[in-house]
C-alpha positions as CSV (number, residue, x, y, z in Angstrom):
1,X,13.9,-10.5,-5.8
2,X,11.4,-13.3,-5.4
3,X,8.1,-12.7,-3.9
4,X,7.0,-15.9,-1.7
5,X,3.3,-17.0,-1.9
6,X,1.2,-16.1,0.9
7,X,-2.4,-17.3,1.8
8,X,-4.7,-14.3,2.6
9,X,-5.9,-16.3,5.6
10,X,-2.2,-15.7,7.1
11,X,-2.5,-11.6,6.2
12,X,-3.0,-9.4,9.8
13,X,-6.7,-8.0,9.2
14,X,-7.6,-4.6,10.8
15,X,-11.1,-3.3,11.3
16,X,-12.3,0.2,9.4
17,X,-12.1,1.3,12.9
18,X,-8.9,0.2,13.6
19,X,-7.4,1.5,10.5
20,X,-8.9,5.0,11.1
21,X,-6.9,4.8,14.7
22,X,-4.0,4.3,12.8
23,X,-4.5,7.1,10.7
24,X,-5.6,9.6,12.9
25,X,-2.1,9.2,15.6
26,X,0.1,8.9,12.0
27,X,-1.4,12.5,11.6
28,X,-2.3,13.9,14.6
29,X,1.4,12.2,16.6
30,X,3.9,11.8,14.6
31,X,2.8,14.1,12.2
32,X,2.7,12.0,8.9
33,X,-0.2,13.7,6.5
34,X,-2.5,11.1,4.6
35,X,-1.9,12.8,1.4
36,X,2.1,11.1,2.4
37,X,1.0,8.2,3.2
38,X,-0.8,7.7,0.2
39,X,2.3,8.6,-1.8
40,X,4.6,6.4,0.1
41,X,2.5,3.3,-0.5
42,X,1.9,3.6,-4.0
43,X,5.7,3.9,-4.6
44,X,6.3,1.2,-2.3
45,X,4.2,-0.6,-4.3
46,X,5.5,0.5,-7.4
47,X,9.1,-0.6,-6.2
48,X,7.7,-4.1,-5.3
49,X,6.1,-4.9,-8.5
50,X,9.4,-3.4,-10.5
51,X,11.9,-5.5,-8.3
52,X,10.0,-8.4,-8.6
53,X,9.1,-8.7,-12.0
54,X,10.4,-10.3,-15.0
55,X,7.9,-8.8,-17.3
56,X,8.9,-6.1,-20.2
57,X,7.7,-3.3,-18.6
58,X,7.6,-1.4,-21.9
59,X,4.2,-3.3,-22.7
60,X,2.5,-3.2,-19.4
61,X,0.2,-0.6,-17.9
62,X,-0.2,-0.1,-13.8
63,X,-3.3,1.7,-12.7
64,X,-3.9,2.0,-9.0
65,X,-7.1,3.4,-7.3
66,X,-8.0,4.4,-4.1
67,X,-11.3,5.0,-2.2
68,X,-11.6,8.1,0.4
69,X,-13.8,6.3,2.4
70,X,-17.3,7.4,4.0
């Protein structure tokens, strides 16, 4: 799979307000929990950077961190 460049200027930018929006109807309407959230988008992540990569995974490390907000 290749990966095609993209300029952060063309990323969609929400607002911390926005964003907490999001997560409050993902809980409180459809009934997603953050803690499942969080999961799916580090393995979707995970999945990304495996599919896309021609490095020898036995020599690399992946560390991902998170911040719980205010």
């Amino acid at each position: 799979m290749t990966i095609p460049a993209v300029l952060v200027s063309d990323l969609p930018v929400v607002s911390v307000k926005q964003m907490a929006e999001v997560d409050r109807i993902m809980i409180e309407e459809i009934g997603i929990s953050l803690l499942q959230m969080m999961e799916n988008a580090g393995r979707n992540i995970a999945e990304l950077a495996w599919g896309s990569s021609t490095w020898r995974w036995s020599s690399m490390s992946i560390a991902a961190v998170s911040w719980g907000g205010p």
